[in-house]
C-alpha positions in Angstrom: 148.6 82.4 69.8 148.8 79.0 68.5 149.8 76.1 70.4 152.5 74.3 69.6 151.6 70.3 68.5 153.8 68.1 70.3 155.3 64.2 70.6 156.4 63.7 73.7 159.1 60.8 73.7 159.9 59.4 77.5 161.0 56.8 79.6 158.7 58.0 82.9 160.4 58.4 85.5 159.3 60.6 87.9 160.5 64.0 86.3 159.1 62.5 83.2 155.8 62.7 85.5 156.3 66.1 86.2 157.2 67.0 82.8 154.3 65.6 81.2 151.8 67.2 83.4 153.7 70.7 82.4 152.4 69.6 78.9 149.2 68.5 79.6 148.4 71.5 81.6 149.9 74.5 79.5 147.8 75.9 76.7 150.5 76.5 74.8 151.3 72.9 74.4 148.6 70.5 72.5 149.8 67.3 73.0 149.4 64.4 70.0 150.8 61.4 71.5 153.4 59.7 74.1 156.2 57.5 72.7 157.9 55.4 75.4 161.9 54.2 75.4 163.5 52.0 77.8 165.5 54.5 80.7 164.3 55.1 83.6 162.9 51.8 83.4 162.3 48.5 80.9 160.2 49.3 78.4 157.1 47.0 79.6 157.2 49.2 83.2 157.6 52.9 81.2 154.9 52.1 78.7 152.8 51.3 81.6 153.3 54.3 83.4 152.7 56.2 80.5 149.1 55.1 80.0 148.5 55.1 83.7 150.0 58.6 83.7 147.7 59.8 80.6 144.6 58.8 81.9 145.6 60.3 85.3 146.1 63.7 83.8 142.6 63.3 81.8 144.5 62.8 78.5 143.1 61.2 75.6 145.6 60.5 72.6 148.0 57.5 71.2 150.0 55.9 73.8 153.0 53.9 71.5 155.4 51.6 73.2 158.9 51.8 71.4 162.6 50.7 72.1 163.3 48.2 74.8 166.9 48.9 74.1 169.6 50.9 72.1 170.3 50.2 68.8 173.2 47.5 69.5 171.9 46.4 72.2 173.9 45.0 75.7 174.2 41.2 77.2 172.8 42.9 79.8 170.7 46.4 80.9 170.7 48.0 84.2 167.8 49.8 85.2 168.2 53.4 87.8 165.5 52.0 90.7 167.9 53.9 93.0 167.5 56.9 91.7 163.3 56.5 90.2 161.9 53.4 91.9 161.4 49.6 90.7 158.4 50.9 89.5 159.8 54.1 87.8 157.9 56.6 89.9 159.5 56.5 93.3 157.2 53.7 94.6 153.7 55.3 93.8 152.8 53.8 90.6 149.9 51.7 92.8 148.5 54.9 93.9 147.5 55.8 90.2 143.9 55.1 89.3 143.6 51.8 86.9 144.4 52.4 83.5 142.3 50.5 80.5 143.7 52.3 78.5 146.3 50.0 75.6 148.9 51.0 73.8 148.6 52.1 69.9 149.3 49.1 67.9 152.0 50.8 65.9 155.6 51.1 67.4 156.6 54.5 68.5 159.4 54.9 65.6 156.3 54.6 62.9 154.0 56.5 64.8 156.7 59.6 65.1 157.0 59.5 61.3 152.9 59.3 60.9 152.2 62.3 63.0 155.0 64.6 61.5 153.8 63.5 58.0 150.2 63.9 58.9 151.7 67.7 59.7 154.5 68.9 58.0 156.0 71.9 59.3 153.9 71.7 62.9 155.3 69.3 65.0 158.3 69.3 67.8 159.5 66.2 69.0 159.8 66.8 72.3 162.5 63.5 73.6 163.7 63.0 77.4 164.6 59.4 76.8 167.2 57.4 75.4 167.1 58.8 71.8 166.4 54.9 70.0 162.9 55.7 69.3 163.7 59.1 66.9 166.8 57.3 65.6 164.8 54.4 64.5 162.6 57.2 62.7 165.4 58.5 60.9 165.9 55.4 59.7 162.3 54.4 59.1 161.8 57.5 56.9 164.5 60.1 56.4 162.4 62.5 54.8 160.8 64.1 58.1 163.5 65.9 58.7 162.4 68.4 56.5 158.7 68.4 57.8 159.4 68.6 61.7 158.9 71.7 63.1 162.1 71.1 65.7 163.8 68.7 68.0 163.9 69.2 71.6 166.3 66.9 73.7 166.7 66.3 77.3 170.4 65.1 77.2 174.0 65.7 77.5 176.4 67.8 79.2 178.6 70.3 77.6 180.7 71.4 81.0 179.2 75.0 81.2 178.6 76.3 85.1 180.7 73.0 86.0 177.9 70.6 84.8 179.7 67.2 83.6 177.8 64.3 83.7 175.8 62.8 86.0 176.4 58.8 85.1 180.5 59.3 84.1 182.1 62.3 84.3 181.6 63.2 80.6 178.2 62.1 80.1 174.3 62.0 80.9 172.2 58.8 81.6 170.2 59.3 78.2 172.9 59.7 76.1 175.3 57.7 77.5 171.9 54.7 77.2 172.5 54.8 73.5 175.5 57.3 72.1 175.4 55.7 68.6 171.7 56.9 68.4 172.4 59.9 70.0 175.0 61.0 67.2 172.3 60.1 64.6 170.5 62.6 65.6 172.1 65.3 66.5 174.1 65.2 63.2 170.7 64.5 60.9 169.8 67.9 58.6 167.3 69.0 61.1 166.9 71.7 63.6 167.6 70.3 67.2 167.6 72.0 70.7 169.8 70.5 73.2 168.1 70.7 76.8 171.3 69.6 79.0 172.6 69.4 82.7 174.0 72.8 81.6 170.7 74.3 82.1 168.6 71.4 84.0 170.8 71.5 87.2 170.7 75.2 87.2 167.1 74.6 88.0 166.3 73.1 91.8 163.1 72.3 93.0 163.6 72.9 96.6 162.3 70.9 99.6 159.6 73.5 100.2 158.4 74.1 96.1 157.6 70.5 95.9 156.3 70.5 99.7 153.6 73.6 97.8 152.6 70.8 95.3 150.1 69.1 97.7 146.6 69.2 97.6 147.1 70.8 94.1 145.1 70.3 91.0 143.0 67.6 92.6 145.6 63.9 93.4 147.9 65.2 90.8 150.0 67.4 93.7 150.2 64.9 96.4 151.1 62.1 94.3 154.1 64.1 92.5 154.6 65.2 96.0 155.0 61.6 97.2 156.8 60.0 94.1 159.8 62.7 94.6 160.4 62.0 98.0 162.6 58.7 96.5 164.3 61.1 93.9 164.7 63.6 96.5 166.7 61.5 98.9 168.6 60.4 95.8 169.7 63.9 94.8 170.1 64.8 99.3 172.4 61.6 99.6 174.4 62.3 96.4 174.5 66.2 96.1 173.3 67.8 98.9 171.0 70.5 97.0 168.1 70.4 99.2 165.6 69.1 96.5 165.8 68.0 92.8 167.0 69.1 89.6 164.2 69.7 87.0 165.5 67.5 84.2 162.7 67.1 82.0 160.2 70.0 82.8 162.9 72.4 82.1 162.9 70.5 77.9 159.4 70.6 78.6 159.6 75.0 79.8 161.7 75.0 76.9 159.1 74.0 74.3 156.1 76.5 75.9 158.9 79.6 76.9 162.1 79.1 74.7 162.7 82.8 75.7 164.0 81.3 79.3 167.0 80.0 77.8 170.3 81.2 75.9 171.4 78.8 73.2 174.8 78.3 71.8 174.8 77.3 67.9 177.3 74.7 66.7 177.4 70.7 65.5 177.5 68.5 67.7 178.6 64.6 68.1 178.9 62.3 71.2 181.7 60.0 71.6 180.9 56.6 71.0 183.5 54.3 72.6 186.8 54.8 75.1 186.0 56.1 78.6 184.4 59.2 77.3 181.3 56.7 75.8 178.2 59.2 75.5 180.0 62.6 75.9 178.5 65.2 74.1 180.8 67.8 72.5 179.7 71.0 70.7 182.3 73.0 68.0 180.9 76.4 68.7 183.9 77.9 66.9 183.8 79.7 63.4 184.8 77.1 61.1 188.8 77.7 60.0 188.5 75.1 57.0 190.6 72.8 58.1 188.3 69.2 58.3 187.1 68.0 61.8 184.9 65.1 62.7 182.6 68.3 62.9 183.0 69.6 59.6 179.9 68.6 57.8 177.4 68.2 60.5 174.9 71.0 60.6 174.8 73.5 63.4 172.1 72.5 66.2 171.6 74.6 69.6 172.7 73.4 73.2 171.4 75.6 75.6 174.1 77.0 78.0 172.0 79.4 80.3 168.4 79.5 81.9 166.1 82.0 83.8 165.8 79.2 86.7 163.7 81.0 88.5 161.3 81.2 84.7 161.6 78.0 84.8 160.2 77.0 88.7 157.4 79.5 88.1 156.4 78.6 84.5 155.9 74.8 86.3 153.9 76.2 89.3 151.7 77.4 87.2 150.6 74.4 85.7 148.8 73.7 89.0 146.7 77.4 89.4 
């Protein structure tokens, strides 16, 4: 079977740490280069941990820093250390080997439309970031979204199983970071997969799973083991679940084992101003003719279910 040629847009972040060393692992996945956002952390701090984190997983491709902020961008940005870290990975950035490693000279936007031009029909664009960077690619050249394979975002929250959000009651961190880009492209004529807190926080790495992770696949298990125990007390003090939801390794499951997840079909938009700023809203209903702010957006897939226990195994994996 062929592997599947991927981008892999972030803002790392610890489960953007775990996510990416699903990827790098899986030999389903070939990996063609990191793109890095603002999130989790300012762009300067994410870019670094990318590179750090490539070279710690043995990778070898283009590292591309990109947005340090949405598309209109705020007086001010504030920055999740409470939940990731001031450094973006729970404190443990310093126990990652030196990196030499620079970034590609080309900003991430350009290097997203390169790659998928370079080869049409074969790349997903796998994004568990704000969504700047692909919006800026849309807007850089319009004409990949006929030559991308698919979209894959980390994002949202369409109320299924009682999932809301998790920064407002409507909406998620990376859409709520930048909604107008977020509406850009989920409404752009290409096929998107929408990863959301629907599915992600159906999927809880326990105390004792990421407890397993150490002395796995060399320092790679005790230093995700030690960069969750900041998210962990995060999710303990807010939630109570016992562990941590898998965010971006389940968009990352999602790319290597689709077949874990049920996906609803229907446009969808995310609010862009009022108190329900960066809500994402799907109109799975057949279309009664009457015009909608719906109406001529194409259909793109949120997933609404998961095989969580796929999921957890599918990751586990990763470190046999």
């Amino acid at each position: 079977m062929k592997a599947s040629a991927v981008i892999f847009d972030t803002d790392p972040g610890i489960d953007d740490a775990m996510a990416l060393h699903l990827l790098a692992r899986h030999p389903a996945i070939e990996l063609r280069a990191l793109t890095t956002v603002f999130g989790n952390a300012p762009i300067a701090t994410t870019t670094r941990n990318a590179l750090s984190l490539s070279a710690f997983y043995g990778l070898d491709l283009p590292v591309a820093q990109g947005a340090a902020g949405p598309l209109h961008t705020p007086a001010e940005q504030d920055f999740p250390a409470h939940v990731h870290g001031d450094d973006g990975l729970g404190g443990m950035f310093t126990r990652l080997p030196p990196s030499t490693a620079q970034a590609d000279a080309r900003p991430a936007h350009q290097l997203i439309c390169d790659l998928i031009n370079a080869e049409p029909g074969e790349i997903t664009l796998l994004a568990v970031g704000p969504l700047t960077n692909v919006a800026l690619a849309l807007r850089h050249d319009p004409t990949i979204t006929s030559k991308v394979r698919q979209v894959v975002v980390m994002g949202g929250a369409f109320g299924t199983h009682g999932h809301g959000g998790n920064v407002t009651p409507v909406a998620e961190a990376n859409i709520i970071n930048d909604p107008e880009a977020a509406d850009i492209v989920f409404t752009a004529d290409w096929p998107v997969v929408i990863v959301g807190l629907d599915v992600t926080q159906e999927v809880v790495m326990k105390h004792h799973y990421l407890a397993a992770l150490q002395g796995k696949d060399g320092a790679v298990g005790d230093f995700l083991w030690e960069a969750t125990r900041h998210y962990q007390d995060f999710y303990h003090e807010r939630d109570g679940i016992g562990g941590i939801y898998s965010h971006d390794a389940s968009a990352a499951a999602f790319c290597i084992a689709p077949e874990l997840f049920s996906l609803r079909s229907g446009p969808v938009r995310v609010v862009t101003e009022g108190i329900a700023r960066g809500q994402t809203i799907q109109d799975f209903h057949k279309p009664t003719g009457e015009q909608t702010p719906w109406s001529s957006c194409p259909p793109q897939q949120a997933c609404i279910a998961v095989d969580a226990a796929g999921v957890l195994n599918l990751f586990a994996q990763a470190f046999n």
